[in-house]
C-alpha positions in Angstrom: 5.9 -1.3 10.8 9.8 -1.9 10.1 9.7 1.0 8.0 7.4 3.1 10.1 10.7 2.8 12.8 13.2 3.2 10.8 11.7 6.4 9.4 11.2 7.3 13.1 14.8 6.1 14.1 16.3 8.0 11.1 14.2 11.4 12.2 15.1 11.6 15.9 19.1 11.4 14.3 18.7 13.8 12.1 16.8 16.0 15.2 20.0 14.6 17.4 22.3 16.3 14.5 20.8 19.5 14.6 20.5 19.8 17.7 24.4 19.4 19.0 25.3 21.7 15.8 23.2 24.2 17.4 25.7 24.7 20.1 23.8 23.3 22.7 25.1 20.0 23.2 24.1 19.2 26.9 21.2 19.9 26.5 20.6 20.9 30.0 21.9 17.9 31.6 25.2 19.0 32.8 27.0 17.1 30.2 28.7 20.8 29.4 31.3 22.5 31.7 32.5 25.5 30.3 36.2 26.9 31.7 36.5 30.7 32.1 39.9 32.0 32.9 40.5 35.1 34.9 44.1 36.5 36.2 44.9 36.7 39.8 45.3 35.0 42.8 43.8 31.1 43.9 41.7 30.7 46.5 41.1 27.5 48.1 37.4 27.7 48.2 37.5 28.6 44.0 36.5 25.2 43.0 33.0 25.6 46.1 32.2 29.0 43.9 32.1 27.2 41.0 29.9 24.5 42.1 27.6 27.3 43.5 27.8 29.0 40.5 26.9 25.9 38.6 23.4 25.8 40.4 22.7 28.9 38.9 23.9 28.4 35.1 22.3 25.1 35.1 18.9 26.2 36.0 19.0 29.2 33.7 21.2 28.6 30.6 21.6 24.2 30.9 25.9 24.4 31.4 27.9 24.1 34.6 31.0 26.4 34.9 34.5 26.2 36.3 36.2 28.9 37.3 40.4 28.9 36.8 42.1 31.9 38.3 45.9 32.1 37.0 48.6 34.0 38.5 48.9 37.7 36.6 52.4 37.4 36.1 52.0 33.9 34.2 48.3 35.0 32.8 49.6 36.5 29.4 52.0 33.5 28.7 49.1 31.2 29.4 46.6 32.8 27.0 49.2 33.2 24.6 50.1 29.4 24.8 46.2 28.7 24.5 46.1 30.6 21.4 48.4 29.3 19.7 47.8 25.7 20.3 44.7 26.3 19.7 43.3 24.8 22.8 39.9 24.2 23.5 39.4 27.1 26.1 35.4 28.7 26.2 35.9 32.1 28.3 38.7 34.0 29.3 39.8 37.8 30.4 40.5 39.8 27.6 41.9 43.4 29.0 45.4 44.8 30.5 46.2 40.8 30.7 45.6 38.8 27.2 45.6 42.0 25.0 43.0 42.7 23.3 43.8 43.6 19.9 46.6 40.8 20.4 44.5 38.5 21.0 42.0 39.5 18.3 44.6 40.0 15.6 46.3 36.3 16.0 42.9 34.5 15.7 42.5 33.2 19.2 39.0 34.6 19.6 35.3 33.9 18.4 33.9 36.4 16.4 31.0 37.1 18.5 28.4 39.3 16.0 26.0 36.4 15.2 26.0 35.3 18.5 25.0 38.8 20.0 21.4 38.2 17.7 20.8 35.7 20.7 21.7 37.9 23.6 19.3 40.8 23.8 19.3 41.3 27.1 23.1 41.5 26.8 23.6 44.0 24.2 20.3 46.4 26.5 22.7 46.3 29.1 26.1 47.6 27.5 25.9 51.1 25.9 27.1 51.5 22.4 30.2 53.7 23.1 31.2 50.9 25.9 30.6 47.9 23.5 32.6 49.2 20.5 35.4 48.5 22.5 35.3 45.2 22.0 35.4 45.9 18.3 38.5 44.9 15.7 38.8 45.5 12.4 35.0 45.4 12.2 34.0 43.0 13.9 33.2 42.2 17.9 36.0 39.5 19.8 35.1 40.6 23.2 32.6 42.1 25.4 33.8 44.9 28.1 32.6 44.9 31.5 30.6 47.5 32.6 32.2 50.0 35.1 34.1 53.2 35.0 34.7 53.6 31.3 35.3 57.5 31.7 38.7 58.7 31.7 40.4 61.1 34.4 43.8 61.6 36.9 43.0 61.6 40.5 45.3 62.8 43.4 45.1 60.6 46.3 46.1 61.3 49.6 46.3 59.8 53.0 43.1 61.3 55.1 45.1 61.6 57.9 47.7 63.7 56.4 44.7 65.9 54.8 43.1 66.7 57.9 46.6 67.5 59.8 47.9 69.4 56.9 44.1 71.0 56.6 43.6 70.5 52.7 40.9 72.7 51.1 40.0 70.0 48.2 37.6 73.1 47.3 40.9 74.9 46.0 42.8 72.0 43.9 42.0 72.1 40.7 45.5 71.2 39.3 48.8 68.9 40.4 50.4 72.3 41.4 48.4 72.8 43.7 49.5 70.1 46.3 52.9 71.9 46.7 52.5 73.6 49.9 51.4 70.3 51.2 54.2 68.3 49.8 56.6 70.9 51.4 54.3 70.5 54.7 54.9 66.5 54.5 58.9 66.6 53.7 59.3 69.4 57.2 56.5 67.1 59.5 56.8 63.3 58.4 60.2 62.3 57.9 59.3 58.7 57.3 56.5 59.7 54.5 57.9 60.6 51.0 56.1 63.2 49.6 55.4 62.4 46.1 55.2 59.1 44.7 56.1 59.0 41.1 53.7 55.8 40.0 52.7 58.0 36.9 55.7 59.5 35.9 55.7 62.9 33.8 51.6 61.6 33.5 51.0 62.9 37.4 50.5 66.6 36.5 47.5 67.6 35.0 44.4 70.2 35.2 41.5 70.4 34.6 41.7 73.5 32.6 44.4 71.9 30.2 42.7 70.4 26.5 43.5 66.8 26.7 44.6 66.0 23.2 42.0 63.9 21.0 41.9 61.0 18.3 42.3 57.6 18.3 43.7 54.7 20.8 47.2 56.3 22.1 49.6 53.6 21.8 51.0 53.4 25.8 54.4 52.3 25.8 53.8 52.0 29.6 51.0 51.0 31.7 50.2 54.3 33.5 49.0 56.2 30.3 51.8 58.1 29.4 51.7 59.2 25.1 54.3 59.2 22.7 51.9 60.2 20.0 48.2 61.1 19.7 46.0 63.1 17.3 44.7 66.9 17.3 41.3 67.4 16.0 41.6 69.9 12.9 38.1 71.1 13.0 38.6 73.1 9.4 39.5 69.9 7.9 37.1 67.6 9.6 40.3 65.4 10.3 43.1 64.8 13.1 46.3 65.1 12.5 48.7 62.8 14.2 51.5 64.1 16.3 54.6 63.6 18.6 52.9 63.5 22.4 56.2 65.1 23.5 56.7 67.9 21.3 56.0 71.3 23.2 52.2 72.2 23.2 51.0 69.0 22.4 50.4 67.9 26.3 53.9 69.9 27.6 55.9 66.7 28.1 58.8 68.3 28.5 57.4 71.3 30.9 56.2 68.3 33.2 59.8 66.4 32.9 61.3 69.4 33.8 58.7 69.7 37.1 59.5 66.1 38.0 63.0 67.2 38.2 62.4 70.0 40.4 60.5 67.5 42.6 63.3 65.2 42.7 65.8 68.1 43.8 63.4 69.4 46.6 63.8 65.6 48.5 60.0 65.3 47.8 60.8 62.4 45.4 62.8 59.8 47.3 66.4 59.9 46.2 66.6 55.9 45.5 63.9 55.9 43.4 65.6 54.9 40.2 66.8 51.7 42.4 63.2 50.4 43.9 61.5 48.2 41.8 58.4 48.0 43.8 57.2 50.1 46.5 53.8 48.0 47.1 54.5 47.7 51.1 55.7 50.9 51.6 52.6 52.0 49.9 50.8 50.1 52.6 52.6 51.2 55.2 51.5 54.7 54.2 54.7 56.2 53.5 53.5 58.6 50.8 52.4 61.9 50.9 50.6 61.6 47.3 50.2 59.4 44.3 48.0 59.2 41.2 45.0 56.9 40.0 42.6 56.7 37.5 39.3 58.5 38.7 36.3 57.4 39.5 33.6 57.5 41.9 33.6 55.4 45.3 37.7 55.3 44.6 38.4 55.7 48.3 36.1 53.4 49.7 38.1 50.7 47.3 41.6 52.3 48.6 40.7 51.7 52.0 39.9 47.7 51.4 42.9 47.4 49.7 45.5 49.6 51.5 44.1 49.1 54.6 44.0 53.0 55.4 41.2 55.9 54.7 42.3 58.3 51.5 40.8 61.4 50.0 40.9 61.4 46.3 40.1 64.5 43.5 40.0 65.0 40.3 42.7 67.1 38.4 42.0 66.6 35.1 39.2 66.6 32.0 37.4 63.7 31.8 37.3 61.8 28.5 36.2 58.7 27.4 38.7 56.2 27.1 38.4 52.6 25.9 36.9 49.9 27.7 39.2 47.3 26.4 41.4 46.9 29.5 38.4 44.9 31.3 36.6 42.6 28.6 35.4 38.8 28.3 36.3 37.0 25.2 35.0 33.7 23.9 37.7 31.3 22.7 37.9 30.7 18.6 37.6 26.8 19.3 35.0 26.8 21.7 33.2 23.9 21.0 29.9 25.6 23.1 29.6 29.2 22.0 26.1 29.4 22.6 26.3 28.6 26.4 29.6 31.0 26.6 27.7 33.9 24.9 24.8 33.0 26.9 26.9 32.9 30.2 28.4 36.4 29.4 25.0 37.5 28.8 24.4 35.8 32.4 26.9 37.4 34.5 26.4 41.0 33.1 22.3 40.4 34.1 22.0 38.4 36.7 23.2 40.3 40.1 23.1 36.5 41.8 25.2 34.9 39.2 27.4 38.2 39.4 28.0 38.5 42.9 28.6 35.0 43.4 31.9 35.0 41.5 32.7 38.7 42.7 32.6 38.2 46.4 31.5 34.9 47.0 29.1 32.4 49.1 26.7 34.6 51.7 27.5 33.9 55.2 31.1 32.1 54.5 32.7 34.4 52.6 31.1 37.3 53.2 28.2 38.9 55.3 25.2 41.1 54.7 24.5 44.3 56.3 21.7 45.9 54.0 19.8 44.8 51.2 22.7 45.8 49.0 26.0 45.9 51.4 28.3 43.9 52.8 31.3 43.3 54.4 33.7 40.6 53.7 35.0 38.2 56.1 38.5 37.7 56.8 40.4 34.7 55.6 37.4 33.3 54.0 38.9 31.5 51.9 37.7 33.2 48.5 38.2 37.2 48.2 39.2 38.5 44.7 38.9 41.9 45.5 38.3 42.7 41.8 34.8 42.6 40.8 35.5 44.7 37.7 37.5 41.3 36.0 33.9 39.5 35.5 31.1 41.6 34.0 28.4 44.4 34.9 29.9 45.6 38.1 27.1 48.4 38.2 25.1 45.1 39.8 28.2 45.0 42.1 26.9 45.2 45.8 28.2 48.2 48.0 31.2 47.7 50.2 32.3 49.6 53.4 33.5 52.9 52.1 31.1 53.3 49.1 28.3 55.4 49.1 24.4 54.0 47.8 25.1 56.1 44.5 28.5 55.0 43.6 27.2 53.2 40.7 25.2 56.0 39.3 27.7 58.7 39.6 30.1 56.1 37.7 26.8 56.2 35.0 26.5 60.0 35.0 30.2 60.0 34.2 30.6 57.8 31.7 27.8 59.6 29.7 29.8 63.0 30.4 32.5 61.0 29.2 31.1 60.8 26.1 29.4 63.5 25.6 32.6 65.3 25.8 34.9 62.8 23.1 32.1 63.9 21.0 33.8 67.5 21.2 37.1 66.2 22.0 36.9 62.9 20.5 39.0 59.2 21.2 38.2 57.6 18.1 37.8 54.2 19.7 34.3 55.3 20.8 33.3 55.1 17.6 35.0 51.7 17.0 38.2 52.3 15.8 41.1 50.4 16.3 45.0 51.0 15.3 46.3 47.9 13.7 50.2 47.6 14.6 51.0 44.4 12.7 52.8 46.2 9.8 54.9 48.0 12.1 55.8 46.0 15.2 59.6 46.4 14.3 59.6 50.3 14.6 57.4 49.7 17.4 59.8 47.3 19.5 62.7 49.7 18.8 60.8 53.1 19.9 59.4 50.6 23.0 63.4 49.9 23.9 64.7 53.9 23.6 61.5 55.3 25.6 62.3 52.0 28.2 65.7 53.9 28.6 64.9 56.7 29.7 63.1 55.9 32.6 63.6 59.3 34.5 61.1 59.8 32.7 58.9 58.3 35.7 61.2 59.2 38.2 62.8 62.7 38.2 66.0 61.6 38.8 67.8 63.1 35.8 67.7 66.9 34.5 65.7 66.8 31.1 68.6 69.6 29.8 70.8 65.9 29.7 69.3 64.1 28.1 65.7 65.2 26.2 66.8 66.4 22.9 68.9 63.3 22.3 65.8 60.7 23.9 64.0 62.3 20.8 66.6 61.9 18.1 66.7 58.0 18.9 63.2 57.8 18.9 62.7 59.5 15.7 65.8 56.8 14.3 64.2 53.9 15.7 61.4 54.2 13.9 58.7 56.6 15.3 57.7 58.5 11.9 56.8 55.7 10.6 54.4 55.0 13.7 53.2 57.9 13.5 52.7 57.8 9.4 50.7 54.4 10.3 48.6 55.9 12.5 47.6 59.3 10.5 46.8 56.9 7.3 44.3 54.6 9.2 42.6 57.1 11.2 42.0 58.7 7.4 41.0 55.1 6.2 38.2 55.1 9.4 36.9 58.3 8.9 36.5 57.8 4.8 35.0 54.8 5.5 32.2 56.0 8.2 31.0 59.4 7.6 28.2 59.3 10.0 31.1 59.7 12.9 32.0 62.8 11.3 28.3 63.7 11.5 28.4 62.8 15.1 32.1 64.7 16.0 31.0 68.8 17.4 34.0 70.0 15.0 
């Protein structure tokens, strides 16, 4: 009988073994909490969506989760400090804030491809194009959220000022055409600036121009502004890197030169080089027009956050651009992967789970008016306003402003998104990434000379001044070689996979 037991004793060890190497700890007792860290602001009722939140993750994947919002201006510094350390962190945003390939290329992320052969449901729900995103050098570190992944400018006006002016949105098809309208605004509303220069040489587009194709542009600035991308050479069955601000390639310099003549008209404001941030004026409504990234239900989402109805169109191609800006990540030393893959999986299925953390407890924070919309209540103590910073926001519910199709127009242009990269192709829909850790040097130095010339985003200076010798020190600094980097690995990708040359209408 003694050795009956211990033979018993020594089996459910072994079974006890297995079972915490397996990931799964807890074992559905609530012994596991797993952190998840998102940028922005905290709310005092954070720590009540967690617990809600909880209720659902234990029932469904056996963990508890705690939600830890950190400021955006510290988030980066954070995550980098977690990194490094190598802290024990499970989930975290991955995106805009805690750069992607950043992140990925010092180690401070799980590599998440045997972990996705547990998560069907998860890897159904993204598309292909979406997911490679969250590829680097090969393999997957992150999973994007699912929303607008398709590329495009919008204008955006005030609705008011449309209807006064009488705007035919029927005619616009280009940035040019708002000029009669800014003139209008700078004679009638001498409070309003006309044009607000949040994108720079980036604000004039059309949707007749050919947006330049290839691989990741490398954005010195947040608002999408190029110093280099790639031209498809269709004889070749290549892309040839260039210099974004050489003539014909995008017509930099043609837009500089328009900026300028914006600035002399008074329809830029004259202190512009001196204002650092313009967020209350923009609030107050004191501009006649400014530019955002397009995409379905846009104005519904400007009226909840500026507090004021706008009418938005597009004046550009769209594209398909990357879906890295908006990813979750699991953290290299988390010591529960399979709950933290299984929780992603969770909050990109589960519209419960999803709209919990998105917008909320029902009835406290926020009140139902149909089956799918609602409207939030004020001071409620939890309101992220961001619902694309935590998974599938296609399970988002509708909010005053946005129409019951919002989600499937953002579908049907996603897909046109990338039917069209497929003819004018951004090769990180097919999962490549440019590597910059042989050449952060000449990349810090370019970064300093294009940080100069920052009438570049306002108008304020005549490009005759000062253009030629902005590209002389950026070729000095180091830019060839950038450019040299990029040309070789884009080669490298496209020896290396074939079948997306297959895929690429050359």
């Amino acid at each position: 009988m003694k050795k009956f037991l211990s033979i018993v004793l020594a089996t459910l060890m072994i079974l006890s073994v297995c079972t915490a190497c397996g990931g799964n700890a807890g074992k559905g007792d609530g012994s596991v909490t797993l952190t998840w860290y998102v940028p922005g602001d905290k709310y005092p009722d954070t720590a009540l969506v967690s617990e809600e939140l909880s209720k659902i993750t234990m029932e469904k994947i056996g963990c508890k989760i705690d939600i830890q919002f950190i400021d955006e201006g510290s988030f980066q510094e954070r995550m980098n400090m977690n990194m490094a350390s190598s802290a024990d962190y499970d989930l975290a945003f991955v995106g805009y804030l805690n750069t992607f390939q950043q992140a990925a290329s010092k180690g401070g992320l799980m590599e998440l491809d045997e972990l996705l052969k547990s998560t069907p449901a998860l890897v159904e729900a993204i598309p292909e194009y979406i997911m490679n995103s969250g590829i680097y050098q090969g393999k997957m570190y992150a999973i994007p959220n699912m929303q607008i992944t398709a590329s495009a400018t919008a204008a955006v006006v005030p609705k008011d000022y449309a209807d006064e002016f009488g705007l035919d949105f029927s005619k616009i098809n280009d940035t040019f055409d708002y000029e009669p309208y800014l003139e209008w605004i700078k004679a009638n509303k001498p409070d309003v600036f006309p044009f607000r220069t949040n994108w720079g040489v980036s604000s004039f587009r059309s949707t007749d121009e050919q947006t330049p194709a290839g691989g990741d542009f490398f954005n010195f600035t947040n608002n999408g502004e190029q110093l280099y991308s790639a031209v498809k050479d269709s004889e070749n069955k290549k892309f040839t890197a260039v210099f974004g601000y050489e003539e014909g390639v995008g017509n930099t310099r043609v837009k500089a030169d328009k900026l300028h003549e914006y600035y002399k008209k008074g329809w830029i404001r004259q202190d512009v080089d001196s204002v650092l941030d313009d967020t209350a004026e923009h609030k107050q409504k004191r501009f006649g027009i400014w530019f955002s990234t397009y995409k379905p239900g846009m104005d519904g989402e400007s009226r909840n956050s500026l507090g004021y109805e706008t009418v938005s169109t597009r004046i550009s191609p769209v594209s398909l651009g990357s879906a890295a800006a908006t990813m979750i990540g699991i953290g290299k030393d988390c010591k529960h992967p399979q709950e933290a893959i299984k929780f992603i999986e969770l909050i990109n299925t589960d519209k419960e789970a999803y709209n919990l953390v998105c917008f909320g407890i029902e009835g406290k924070h926020y009140k139902k008016v149909g089956e799918n919309r609602i409207e939030l209540i004020p001071n409620s103590g939890y309101n992220p306003n961001a619902s694309w910073k935590f998974g599938n926001q296609f399970n988002a519910y509708f909010m005053p402003g946005q129409s019951d199709t919002v989600w499937e127009e953002t579908k049907e242009l996603n897909d046109l998104g990338y039917q069209q990269s497929l003819e004018n192709p951004n090769l990180s829909t097919f999962g490549f990434t440019f590597v910059q850790d042989d050449i952060k040097t000449s990349i810090t130095k370019v970064t300093e000379v294009k940080n100069k010339y920052n009438c570049l985003r306002t108008g304020s200076k005549d490009p005759a001044t000062y253009w030629d010798k902005m590209v002389k020190e950026m070729y000095d600094s180091g830019l060839q070689v950038i450019i040299d980097e990029y040309q070789k690995q884009m080669d490298e990708f496209l020896a290396a996979n074939p079948d997306v040359i297959d895929q690429i209408k050359w």
